[in-house]
C-alpha positions in Angstrom: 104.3 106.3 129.4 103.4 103.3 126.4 100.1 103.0 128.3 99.5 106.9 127.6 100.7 107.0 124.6 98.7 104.0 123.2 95.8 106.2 124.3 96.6 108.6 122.8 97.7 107.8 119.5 97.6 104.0 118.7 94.5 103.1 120.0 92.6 105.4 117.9 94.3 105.3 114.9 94.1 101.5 115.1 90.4 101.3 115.6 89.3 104.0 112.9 91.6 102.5 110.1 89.6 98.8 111.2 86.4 101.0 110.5 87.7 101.9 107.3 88.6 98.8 106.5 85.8 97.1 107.3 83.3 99.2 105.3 85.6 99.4 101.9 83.7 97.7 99.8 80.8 100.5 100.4 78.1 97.8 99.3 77.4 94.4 101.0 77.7 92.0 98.3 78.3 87.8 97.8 76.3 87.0 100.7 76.0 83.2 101.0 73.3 81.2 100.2 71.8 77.9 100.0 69.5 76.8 97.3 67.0 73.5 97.8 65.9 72.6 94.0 63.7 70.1 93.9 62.3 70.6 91.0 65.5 70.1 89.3 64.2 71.5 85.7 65.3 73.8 83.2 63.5 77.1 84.5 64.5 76.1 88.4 68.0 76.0 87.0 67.2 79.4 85.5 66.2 81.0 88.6 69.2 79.7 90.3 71.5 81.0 87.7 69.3 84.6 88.1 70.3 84.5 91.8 73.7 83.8 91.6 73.9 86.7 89.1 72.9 89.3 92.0 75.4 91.6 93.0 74.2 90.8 97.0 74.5 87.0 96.5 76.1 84.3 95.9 75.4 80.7 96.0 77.5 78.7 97.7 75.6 75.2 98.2 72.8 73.6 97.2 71.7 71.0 99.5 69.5 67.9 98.8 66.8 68.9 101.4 65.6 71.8 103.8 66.8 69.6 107.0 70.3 69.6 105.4 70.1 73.2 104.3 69.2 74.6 108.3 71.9 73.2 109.9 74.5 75.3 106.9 72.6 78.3 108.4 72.7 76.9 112.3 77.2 77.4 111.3 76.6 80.4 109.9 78.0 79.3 106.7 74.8 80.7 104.7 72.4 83.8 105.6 69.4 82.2 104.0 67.8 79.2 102.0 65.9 79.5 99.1 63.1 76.4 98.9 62.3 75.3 95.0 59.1 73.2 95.2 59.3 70.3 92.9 57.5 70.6 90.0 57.4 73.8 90.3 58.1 74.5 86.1 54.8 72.3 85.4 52.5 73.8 87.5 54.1 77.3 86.3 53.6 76.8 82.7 49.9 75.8 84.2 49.8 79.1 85.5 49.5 77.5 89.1 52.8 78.3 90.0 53.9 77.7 93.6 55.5 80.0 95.7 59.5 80.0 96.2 60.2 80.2 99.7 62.8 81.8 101.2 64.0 81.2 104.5 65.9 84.5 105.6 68.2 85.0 109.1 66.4 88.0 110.7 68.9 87.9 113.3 71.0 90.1 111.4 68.5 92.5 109.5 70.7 94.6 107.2 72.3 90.8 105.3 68.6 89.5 106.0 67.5 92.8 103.4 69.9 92.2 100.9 69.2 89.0 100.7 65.6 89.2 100.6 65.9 92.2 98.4 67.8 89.8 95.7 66.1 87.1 95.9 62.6 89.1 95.1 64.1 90.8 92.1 65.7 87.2 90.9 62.4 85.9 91.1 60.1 88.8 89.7 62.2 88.9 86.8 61.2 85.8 85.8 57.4 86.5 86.5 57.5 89.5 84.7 59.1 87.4 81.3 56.5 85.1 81.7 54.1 87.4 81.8 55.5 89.3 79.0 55.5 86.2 76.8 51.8 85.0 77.5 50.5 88.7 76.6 52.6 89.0 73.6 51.1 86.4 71.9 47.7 88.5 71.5 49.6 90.9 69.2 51.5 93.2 69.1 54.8 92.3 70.3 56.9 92.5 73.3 56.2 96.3 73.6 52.8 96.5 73.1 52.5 93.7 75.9 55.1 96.1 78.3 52.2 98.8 77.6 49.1 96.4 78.0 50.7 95.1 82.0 51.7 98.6 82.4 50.2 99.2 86.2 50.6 101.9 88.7 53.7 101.4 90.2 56.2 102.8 92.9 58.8 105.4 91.9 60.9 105.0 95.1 63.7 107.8 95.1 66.6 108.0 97.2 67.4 111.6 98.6 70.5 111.1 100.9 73.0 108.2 99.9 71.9 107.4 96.8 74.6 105.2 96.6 73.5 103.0 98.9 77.2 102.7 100.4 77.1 101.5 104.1 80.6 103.2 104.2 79.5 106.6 104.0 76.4 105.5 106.4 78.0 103.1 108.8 81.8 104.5 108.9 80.4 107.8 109.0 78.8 107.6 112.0 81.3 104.7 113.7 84.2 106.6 113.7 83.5 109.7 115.7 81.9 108.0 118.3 84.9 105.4 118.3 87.1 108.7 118.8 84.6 110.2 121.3 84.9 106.9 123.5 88.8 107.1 122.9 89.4 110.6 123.4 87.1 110.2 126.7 88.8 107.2 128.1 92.6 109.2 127.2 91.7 112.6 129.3 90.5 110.3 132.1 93.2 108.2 132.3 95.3 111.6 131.9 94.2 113.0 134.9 92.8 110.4 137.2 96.9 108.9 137.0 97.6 112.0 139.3 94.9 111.0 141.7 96.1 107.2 141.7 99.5 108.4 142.0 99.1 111.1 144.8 100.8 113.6 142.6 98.2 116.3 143.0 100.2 118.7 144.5 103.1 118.4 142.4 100.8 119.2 139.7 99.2 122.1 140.5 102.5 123.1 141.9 104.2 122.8 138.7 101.6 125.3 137.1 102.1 127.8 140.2 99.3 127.1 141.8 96.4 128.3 139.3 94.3 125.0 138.3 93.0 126.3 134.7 97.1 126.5 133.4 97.3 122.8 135.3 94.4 121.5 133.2 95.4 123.7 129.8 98.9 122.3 130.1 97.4 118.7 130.5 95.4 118.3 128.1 97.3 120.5 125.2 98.8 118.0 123.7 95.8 115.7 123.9 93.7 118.1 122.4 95.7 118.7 119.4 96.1 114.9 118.6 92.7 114.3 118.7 91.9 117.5 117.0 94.0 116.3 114.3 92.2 113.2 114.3 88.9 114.7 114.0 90.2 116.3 110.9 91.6 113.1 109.6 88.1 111.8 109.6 86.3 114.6 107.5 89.1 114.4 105.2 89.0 110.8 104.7 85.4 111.1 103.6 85.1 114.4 102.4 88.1 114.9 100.0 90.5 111.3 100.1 87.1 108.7 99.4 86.1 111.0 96.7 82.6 112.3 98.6 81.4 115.8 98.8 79.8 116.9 102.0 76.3 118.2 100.6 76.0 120.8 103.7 79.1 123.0 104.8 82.5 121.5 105.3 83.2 124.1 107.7 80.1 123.4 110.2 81.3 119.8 110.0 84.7 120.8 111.0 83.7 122.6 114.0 80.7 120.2 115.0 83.5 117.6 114.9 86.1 119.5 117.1 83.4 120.6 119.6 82.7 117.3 120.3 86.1 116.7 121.2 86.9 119.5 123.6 83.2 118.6 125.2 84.8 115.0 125.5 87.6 116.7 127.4 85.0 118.5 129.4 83.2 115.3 129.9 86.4 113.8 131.1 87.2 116.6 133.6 83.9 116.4 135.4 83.8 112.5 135.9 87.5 112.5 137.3 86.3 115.8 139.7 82.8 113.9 140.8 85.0 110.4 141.9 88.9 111.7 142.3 89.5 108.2 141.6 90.8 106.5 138.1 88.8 103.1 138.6 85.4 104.9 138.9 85.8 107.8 136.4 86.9 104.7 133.8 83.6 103.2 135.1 81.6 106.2 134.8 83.1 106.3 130.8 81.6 103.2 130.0 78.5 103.6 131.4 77.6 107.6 130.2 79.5 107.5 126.7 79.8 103.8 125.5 76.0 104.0 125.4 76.0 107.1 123.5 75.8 105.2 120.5 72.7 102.9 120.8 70.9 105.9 122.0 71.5 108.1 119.7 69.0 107.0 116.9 71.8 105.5 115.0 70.3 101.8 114.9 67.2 102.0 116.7 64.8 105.5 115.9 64.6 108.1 119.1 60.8 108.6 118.5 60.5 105.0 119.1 62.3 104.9 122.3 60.4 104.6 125.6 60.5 108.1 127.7 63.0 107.1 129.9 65.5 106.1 126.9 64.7 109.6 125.4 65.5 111.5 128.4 68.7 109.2 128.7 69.7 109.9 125.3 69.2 113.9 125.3 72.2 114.1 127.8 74.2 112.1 125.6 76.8 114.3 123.3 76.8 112.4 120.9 73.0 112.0 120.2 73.3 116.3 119.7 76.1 115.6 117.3 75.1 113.2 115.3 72.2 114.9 113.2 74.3 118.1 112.8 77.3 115.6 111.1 74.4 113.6 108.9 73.1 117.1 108.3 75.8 118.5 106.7 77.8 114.8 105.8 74.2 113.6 103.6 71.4 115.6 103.7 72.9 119.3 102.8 70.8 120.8 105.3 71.1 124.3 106.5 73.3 125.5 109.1 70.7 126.9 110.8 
């Protein structure tokens, strides 16, 4: 049947290349911004031109007033807005500088980091010139004034993605739940169609009678597609993107195809507990759609409420996931 066989194989394959896609790039970068100068001076022009020079940003406006700027970000056409106080160059040479403001969209946190993150180092580097200049002029040059500001600072390492790339962290962890949920909703509609058709019998008949060859000879051909699937995925990252899994490539594979012969599983025992397609599809929705928010993919488990823990423990995908970033990331052991 089309309906099945879009279940089955376009579906899927349509929703994990759109994944892909989506995360290409790896890095968010040219995020939109507005920029209120009104200051309208040589160094304000300077810090502009420092912003636009970020990899995360780009500046696409640069509005006559704050009112204007609020209602760019009300569209959506910018993330953020970044206030210049006028005569903000005199009172800087002064060394009464005031503060750039910027006016970030916390609604979405990941741009509203970048952003922030961009527009800090844009300005710093100009604090930290400044700074540089004033001091050199007691001797000594530009180096001997690095060494004189030299404080204790931060040495912030990065142990898993060092690249940063919300591909590897985002697509990673989006597509096997995306072909969980598919594979899921594709047994279920497999086998509840024999309910909602009153075929049953015919079924088991045509497997003489003995239920497990019914339900082997059902799902087969399911299996193997999204088997292959599963294997399409830690190949894509793992070999095509040009990654290598820091744990073992084999515990990946088999965490992987486990999860999809427990989604079969899964599938069997809704369709079982109703006997009816409607409510098994219902019952999809409602235990794995939600696997994902539970899982401590956006939101930490250890920060989850008791009942939210519990919920998530008999989620499969919440078991899968740190065995994938495990082996995916963090080269853990197998054990």
């Amino acid at each position: 049947q089309p309906w099945e066989l879009a279940l089955l194989v376009w579906f899927p394959l349509l929703s994990l290349g759109l994944i892909l896609w989506m995360f290409s790039n790896g890095i968010a970068s040219g995020l939109p911004i507005a920029v209120v100068d009104e200051d309208h001076s040589s160094d304000s022009r300077e810090l502009i031109r420092r912003m636009a020079s970020m990899r995360g940003l780009t500046v696409t406006s640069q509005p006559a007033s704050l009112y204007a700027a609020q209602s760019e970000v009300r569209k959506g056409a910018v993330y953020g807005i970044v206030h210049i106080p006028s005569n903000w160059q005199r009172d800087r040479l002064r060394n009464m500088a005031q503060p750039i403001v910027l006016y970030g969209n916390a609604q979405f946190s990941l741009v509203a980091g970048v952003v922030g993150g961009d527009v800090r180092s844009a300005v710093s580097s100009m604090a930290i010139e400044k700074a540089l200049a004033t001091e050199a002029r007691f001797g000594g040059g530009f180096s001997q004034a690095s060494a004189r500001l030299n404080t204790v600072q931060a040495d912030l390492r990065t142990l898993f993605n060092p690249s940063l790339s919300y591909e590897a962290y985002f697509g990673g962890m989006l597509m096997p739940v995306v072909l969980h949920l598919f594979c899921v909703i594709a047994a279920v509609s497999t086998l509840g169609l024999e309910f909602r058709n009153r075929t049953v019998a015919d079924w088991l008949a045509s497997a003489g009678g003995s239920l497990p060859r019914a339900l082997l000879g059902k799902f087969a051909p399911l299996a193997l597609v999204y088997l292959l699937f599963s294997l399409a995925i830690v190949v894509t990252f793992a070999g095509w993107r040009g990654w290598s899994p820091a744990g073992s490539l084999m515990l990946w594979i088999i965490a992987i195809s486990a999860l999809i012969l427990i989604s079969i599983a899964i599938a069997i025992m809704l369709v079982a507990l109703t006997l009816n397609l409607r409510l098994a599809l219902s019952m999809t929705g409602i235990y794995i759609a939600t696997g994902l928010a539970f899982s401590g993919f956006s939101y930490p488990r250890a920060a989850m409420g008791p009942a939210a823990q519990a919920w998530g423990s008999i989620l499969p995908y919440t078991h899968y996931l740190p065995l994938q970033q495990g082996q995916w990331l963090g080269g853990a052991s197998a054990s």
